[in-house]
ZADO-1210 file (C-alpha; in nm, 4 decimals, padded with zeros to 6 digits):
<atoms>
<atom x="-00.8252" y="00.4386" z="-03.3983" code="UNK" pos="1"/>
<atom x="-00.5284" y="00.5086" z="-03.4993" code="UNK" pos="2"/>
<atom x="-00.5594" y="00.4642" z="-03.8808" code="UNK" pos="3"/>
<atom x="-00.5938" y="00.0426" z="-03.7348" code="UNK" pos="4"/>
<atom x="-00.8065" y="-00.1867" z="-03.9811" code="UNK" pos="5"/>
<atom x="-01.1271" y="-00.3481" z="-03.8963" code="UNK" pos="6"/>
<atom x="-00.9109" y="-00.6365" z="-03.8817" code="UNK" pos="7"/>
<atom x="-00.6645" y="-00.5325" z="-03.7097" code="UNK" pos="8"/>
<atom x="-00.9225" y="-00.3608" z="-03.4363" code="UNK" pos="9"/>
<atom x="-01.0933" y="-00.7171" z="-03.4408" code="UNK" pos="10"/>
<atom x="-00.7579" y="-00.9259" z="-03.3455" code="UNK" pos="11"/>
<atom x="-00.6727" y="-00.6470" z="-03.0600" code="UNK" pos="12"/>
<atom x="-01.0177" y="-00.7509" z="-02.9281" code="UNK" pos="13"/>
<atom x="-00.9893" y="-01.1116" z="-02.9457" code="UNK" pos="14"/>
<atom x="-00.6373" y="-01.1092" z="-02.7938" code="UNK" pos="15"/>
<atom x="-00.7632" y="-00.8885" z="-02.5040" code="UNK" pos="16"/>
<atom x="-00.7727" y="-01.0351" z="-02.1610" code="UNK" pos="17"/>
<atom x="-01.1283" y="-01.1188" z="-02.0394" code="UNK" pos="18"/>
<atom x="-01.1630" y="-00.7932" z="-01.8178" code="UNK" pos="19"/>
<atom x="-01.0667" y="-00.5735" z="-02.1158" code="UNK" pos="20"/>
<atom x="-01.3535" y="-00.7887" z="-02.3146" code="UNK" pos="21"/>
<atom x="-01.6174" y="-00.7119" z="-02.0242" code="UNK" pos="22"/>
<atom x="-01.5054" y="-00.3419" z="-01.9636" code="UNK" pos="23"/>
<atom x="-01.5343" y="-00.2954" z="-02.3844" code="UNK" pos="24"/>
<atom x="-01.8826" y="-00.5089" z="-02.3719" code="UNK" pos="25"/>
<atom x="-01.9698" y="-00.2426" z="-02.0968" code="UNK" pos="26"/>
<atom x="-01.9006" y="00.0652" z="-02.3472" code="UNK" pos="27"/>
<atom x="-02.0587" y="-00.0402" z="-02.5908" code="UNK" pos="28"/>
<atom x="-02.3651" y="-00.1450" z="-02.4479" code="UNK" pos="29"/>
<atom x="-02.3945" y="00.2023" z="-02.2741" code="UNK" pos="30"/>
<atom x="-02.3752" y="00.0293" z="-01.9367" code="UNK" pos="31"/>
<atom x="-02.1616" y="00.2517" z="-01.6178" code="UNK" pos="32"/>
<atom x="-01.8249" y="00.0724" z="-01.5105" code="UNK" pos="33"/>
<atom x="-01.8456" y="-00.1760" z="-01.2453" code="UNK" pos="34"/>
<atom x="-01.8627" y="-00.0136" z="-00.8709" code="UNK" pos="35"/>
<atom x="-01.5704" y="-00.0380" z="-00.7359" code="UNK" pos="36"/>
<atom x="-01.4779" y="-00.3053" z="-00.4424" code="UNK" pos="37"/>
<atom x="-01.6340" y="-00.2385" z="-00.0881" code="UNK" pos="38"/>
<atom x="-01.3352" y="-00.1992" z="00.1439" code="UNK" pos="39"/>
<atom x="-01.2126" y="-00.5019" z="00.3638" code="UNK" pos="40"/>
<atom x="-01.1676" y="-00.4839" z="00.7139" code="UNK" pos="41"/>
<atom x="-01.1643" y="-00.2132" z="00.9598" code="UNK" pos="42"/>
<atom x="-01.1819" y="00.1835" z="00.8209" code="UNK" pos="43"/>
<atom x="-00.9468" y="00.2861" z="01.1111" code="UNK" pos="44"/>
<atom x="-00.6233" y="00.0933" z="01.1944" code="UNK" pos="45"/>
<atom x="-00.3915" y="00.1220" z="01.4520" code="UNK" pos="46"/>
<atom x="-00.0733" y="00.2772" z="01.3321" code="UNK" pos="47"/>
<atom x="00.1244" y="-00.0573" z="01.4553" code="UNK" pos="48"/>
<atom x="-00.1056" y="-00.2310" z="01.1731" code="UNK" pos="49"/>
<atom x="-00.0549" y="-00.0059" z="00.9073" code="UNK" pos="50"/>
<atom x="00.2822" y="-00.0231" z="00.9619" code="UNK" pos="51"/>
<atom x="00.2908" y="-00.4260" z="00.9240" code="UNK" pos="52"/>
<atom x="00.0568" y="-00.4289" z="00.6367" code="UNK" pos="53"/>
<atom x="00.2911" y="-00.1718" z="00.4475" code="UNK" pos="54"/>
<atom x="00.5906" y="-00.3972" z="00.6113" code="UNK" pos="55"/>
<atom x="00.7275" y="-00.1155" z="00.8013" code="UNK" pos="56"/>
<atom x="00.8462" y="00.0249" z="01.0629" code="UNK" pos="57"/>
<atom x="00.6046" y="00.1968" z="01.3169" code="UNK" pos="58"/>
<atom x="00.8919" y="00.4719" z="01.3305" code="UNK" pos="59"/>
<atom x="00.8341" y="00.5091" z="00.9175" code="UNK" pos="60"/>
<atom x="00.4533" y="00.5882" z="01.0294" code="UNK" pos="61"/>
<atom x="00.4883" y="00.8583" z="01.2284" code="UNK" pos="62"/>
<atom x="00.7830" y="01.0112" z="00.9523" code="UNK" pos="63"/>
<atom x="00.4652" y="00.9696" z="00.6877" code="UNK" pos="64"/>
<atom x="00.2020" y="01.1481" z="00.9417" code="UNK" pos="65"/>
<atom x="00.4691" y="01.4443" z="01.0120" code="UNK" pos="66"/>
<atom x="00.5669" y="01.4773" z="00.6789" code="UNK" pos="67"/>
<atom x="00.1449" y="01.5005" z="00.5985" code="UNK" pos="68"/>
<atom x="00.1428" y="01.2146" z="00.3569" code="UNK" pos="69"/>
<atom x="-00.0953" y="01.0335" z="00.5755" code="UNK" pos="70"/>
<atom x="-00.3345" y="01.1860" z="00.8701" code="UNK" pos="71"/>
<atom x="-00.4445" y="01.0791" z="01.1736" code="UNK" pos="72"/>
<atom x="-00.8090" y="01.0280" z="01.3168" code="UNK" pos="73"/>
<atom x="-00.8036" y="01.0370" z="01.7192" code="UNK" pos="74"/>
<atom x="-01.0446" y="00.7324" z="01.8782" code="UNK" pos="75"/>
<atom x="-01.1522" y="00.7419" z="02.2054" code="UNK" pos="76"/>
<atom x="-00.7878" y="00.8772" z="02.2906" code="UNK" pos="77"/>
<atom x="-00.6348" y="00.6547" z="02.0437" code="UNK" pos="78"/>
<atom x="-00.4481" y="00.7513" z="01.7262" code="UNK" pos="79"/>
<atom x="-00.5405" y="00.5624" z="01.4075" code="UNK" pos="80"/>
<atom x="-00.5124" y="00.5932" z="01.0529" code="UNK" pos="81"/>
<atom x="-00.7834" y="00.5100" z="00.7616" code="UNK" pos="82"/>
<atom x="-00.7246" y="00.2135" z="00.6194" code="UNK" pos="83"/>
<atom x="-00.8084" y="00.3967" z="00.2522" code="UNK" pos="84"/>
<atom x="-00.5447" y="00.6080" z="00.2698" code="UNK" pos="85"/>
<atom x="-00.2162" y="00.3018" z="00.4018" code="UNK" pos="86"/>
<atom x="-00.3656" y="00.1116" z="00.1034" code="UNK" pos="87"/>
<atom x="-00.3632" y="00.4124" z="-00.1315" code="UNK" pos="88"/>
<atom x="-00.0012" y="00.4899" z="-00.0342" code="UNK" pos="89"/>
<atom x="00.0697" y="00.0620" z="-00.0794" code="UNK" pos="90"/>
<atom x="-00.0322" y="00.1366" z="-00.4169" code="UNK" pos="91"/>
<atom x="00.1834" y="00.4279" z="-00.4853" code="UNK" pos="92"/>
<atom x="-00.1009" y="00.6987" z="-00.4945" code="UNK" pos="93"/>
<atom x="-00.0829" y="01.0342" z="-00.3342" code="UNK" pos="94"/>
<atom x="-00.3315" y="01.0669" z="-00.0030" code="UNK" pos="95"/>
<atom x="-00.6076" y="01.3229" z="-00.1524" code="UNK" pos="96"/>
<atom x="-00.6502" y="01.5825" z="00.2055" code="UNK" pos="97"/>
</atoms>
């Protein structure tokens, strides 16, 4: 690691946060990482919800759907958007197509 010293390794450990202590106890004891969180809430949302829960405009919603950064998914006439991909762009990551 980096030419580090048992010792050194050893403090980096014991001054890791308790999540980086369970993910390392998980490597080492050959066990998969943790699933990841179920989603909350609805899987569609109505683009006037998306656009509060990114605290935006609705306007700023369309501009994202016509510039392809997020798609739409037509419901019984009704235009909504998956709730994956507002949270993905909330957290600064691309929408995958």
């Amino acid at each position: 690691m980096n030419g580090a010293t048992s010792n050194e390794r050893l403090m980096r450990f014991l001054s890791a946060t308790p999540e980086q202590q369970e993910a390392i106890d998980r490597i080492l004891a050959g066990k998969p990482e943790a699933a990841p969180e179920p989603p909350r809430g609805p899987l569609l949302m109505r683009v006037k919800d998306a656009a509060i829960l990114l605290g935006v405009h609705r306007t700023t919603m369309w501009r994202l759907v016509k510039a392809g950064r997020l798609e739409t998914v037509e419901l019984l006439g009704s235009l909504r958007v998956r709730r994956a991909d507002v949270e993905g762009i909330a957290a600064g990551k691309a929408v995958a197509k």
